[in-house]
GULUMKOL-318115 format. One record per residue (C-alpha): residue number from 1; residue in three letters; chain; x, y, z. Coordinates in nm, 4 decimals, always signed. Example, Ala and Ser with C-alpha at 12.3 -4.5 7.8 and 13.67 -1.06 7.14 Angstrom:
BEGIN
+-----+------+-------+----------+----------+----------+
:  nr : rest : kette :       c1 :       c2 :       c3 :
+-----+------+-------+----------+----------+----------+
:   1 :  ALA :     A :  +1.2300 :  -0.4500 :  +0.7800 :
:   2 :  SER :     A :  +1.3670 :  -0.1060 :  +0.7140 :
+-----+------+-------+----------+----------+----------+
//
This chain:
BEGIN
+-----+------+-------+----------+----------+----------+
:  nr : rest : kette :       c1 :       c2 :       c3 :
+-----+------+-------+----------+----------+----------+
:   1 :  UNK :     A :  -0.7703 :  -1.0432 :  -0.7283 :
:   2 :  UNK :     A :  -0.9151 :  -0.7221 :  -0.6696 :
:   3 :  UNK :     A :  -0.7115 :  -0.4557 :  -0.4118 :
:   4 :  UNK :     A :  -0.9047 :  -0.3686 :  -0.1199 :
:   5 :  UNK :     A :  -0.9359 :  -0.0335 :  -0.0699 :
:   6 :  UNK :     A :  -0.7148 :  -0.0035 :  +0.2265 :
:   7 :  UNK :     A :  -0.4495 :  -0.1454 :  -0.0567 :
:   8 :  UNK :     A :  -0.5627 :  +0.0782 :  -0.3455 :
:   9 :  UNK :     A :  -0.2983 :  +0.4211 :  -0.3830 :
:  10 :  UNK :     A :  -0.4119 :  +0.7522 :  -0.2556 :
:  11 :  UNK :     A :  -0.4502 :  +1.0114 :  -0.5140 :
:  12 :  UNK :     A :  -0.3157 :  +1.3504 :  -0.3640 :
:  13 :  UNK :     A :  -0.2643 :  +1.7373 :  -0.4274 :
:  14 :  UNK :     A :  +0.0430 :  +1.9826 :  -0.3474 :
:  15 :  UNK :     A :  -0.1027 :  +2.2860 :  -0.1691 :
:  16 :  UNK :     A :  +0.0286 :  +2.6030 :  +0.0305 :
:  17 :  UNK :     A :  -0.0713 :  +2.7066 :  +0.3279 :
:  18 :  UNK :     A :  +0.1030 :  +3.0349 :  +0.4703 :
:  19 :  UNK :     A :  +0.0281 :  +3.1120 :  +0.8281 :
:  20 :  UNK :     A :  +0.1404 :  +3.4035 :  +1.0659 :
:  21 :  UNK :     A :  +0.4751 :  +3.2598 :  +1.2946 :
:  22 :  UNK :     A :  +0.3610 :  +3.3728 :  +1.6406 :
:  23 :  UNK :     A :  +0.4621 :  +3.2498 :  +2.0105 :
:  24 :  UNK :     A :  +0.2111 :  +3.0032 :  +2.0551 :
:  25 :  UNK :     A :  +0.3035 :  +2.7720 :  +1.7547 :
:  26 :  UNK :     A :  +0.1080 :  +2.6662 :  +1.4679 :
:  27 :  UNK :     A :  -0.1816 :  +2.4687 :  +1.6461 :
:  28 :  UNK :     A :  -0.1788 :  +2.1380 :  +1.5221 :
:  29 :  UNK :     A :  -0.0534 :  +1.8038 :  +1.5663 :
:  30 :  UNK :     A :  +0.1649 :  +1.6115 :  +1.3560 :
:  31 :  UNK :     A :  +0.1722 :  +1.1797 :  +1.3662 :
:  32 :  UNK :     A :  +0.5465 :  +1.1540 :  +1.3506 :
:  33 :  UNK :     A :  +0.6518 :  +0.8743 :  +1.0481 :
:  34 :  UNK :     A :  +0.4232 :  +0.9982 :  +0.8463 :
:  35 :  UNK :     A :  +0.3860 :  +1.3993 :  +0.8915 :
:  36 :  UNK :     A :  +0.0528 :  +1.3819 :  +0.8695 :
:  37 :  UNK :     A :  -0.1650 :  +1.6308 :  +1.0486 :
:  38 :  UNK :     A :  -0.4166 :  +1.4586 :  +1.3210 :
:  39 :  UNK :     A :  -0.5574 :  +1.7783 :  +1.5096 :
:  40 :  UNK :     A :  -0.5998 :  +2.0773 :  +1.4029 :
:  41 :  UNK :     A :  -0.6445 :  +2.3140 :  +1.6578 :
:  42 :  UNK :     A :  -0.9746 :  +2.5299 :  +1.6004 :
:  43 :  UNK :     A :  -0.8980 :  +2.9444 :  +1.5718 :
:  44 :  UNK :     A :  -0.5487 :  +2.8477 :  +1.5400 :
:  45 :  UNK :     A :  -0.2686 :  +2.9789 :  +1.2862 :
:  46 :  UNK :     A :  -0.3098 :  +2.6412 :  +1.0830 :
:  47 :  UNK :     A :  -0.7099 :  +2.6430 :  +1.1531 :
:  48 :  UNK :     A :  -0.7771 :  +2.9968 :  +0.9993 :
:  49 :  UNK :     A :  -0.5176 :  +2.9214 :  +0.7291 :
:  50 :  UNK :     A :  -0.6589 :  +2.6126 :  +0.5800 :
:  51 :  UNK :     A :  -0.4715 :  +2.3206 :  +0.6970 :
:  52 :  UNK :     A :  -0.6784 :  +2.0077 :  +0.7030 :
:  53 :  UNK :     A :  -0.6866 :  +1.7233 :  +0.9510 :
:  54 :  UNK :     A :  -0.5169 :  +1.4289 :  +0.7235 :
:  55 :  UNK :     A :  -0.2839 :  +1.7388 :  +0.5176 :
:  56 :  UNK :     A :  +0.1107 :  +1.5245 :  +0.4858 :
:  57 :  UNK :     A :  +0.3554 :  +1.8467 :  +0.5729 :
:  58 :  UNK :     A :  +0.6439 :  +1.8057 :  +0.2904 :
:  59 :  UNK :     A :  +0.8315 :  +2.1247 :  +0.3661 :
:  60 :  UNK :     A :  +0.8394 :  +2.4445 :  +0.5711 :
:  61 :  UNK :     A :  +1.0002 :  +2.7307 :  +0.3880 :
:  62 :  UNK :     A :  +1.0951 :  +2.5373 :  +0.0647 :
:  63 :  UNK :     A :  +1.3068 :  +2.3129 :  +0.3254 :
:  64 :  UNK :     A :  +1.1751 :  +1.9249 :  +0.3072 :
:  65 :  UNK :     A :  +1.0361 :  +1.8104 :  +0.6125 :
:  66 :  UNK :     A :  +1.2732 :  +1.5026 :  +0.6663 :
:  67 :  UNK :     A :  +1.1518 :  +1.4044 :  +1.0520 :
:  68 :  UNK :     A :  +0.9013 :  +1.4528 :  +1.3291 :
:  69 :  UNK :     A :  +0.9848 :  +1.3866 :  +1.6644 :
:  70 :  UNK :     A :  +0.7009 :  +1.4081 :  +1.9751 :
:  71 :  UNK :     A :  +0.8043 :  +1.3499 :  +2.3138 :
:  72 :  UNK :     A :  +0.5155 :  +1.2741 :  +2.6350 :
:  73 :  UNK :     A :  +0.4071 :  +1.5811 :  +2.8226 :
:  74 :  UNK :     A :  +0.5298 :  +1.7967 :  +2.5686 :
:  75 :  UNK :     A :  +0.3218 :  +2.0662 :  +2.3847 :
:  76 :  UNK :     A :  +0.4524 :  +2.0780 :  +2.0851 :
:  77 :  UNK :     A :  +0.6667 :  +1.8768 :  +1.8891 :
:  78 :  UNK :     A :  +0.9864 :  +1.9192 :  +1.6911 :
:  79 :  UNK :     A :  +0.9897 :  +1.9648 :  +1.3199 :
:  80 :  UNK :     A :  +1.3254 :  +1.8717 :  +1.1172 :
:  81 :  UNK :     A :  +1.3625 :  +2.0224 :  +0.7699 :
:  82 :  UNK :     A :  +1.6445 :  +1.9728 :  +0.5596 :
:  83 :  UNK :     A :  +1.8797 :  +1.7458 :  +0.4203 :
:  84 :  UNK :     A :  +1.9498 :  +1.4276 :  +0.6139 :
:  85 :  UNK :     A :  +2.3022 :  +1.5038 :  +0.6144 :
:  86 :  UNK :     A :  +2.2263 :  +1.8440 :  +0.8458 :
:  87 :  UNK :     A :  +1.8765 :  +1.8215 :  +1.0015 :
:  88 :  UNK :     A :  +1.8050 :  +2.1203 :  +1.1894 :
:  89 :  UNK :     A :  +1.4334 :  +2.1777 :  +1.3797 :
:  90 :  UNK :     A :  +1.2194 :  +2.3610 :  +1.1547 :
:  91 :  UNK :     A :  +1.1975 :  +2.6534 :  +1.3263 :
:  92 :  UNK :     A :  +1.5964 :  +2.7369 :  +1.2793 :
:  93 :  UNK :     A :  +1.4995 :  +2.6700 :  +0.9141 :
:  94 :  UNK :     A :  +1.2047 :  +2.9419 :  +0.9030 :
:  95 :  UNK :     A :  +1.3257 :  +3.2259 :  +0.7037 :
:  96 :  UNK :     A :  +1.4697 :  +3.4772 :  +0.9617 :
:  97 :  UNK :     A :  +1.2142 :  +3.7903 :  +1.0925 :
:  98 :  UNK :     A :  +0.9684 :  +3.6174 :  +0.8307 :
:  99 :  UNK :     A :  +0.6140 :  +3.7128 :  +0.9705 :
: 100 :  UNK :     A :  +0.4639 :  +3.3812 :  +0.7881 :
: 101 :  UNK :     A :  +0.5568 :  +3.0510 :  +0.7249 :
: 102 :  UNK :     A :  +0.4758 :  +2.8737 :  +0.4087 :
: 103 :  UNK :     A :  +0.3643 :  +2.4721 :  +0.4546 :
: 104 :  UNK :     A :  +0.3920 :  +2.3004 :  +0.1222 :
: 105 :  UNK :     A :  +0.0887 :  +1.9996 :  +0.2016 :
: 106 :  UNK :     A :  +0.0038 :  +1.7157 :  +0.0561 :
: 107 :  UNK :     A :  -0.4051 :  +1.6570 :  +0.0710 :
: 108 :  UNK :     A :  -0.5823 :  +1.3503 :  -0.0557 :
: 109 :  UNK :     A :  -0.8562 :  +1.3794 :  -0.3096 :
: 110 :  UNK :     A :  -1.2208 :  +1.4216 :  -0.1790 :
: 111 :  UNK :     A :  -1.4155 :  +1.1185 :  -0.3409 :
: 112 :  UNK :     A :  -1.7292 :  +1.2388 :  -0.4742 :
+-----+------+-------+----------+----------+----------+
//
């Protein structure tokens, strides 16, 4: 039998997106099991650096995005990068006095 397209695999790309590290976060939102990016925030960081709505965040900083954690009534959410074994948020894994923060994305295929 044929797959249904909700069954069928989803063809995807690595990209980069490197945005300024400022005081008011990155502007988006993040569904937690799956890291992928619901709202992006328009004339945010993530907005005027490229990030899509439906981008999967792998890593921050070459350190692999291993959890996301949102709470109610909170603004922002907590990313954990790094091995299982010592999961620290994502911001203690930044690079330290970095101005930017690179976000290694996955992003599905357009279908023509």
């Amino acid at each position: 039998s044929a797959l249904r397209p909700s069954q069928m695999p989803m063809l995807c790309r690595l990209h980069e997106v490197v945005m300024p590290i400022t005081d008011q976060g990155f502007g988006i939102e993040v569904e937690a099991p799956t890291h992928r990016v619901t709202v992006v925030y328009p004339d945010g960081p993530a907005h005027k650096a490229g990030m899509q709505v439906g981008d999967m965040i792998m890593a921050i900083d070459a350190e692999v995005v291993t959890d996301v954690q949102w709470s109610p009534g909170q603004e922002e959410g907590t990313y954990y990068a790094g091995e299982p074994t010592a999961i620290l948020p994502a911001t203690e894994a930044l690079t330290p006095g970095a101005a930017v923060a690179s976000f290694k994305v996955l992003r599905p295929f357009e279908h023509v």
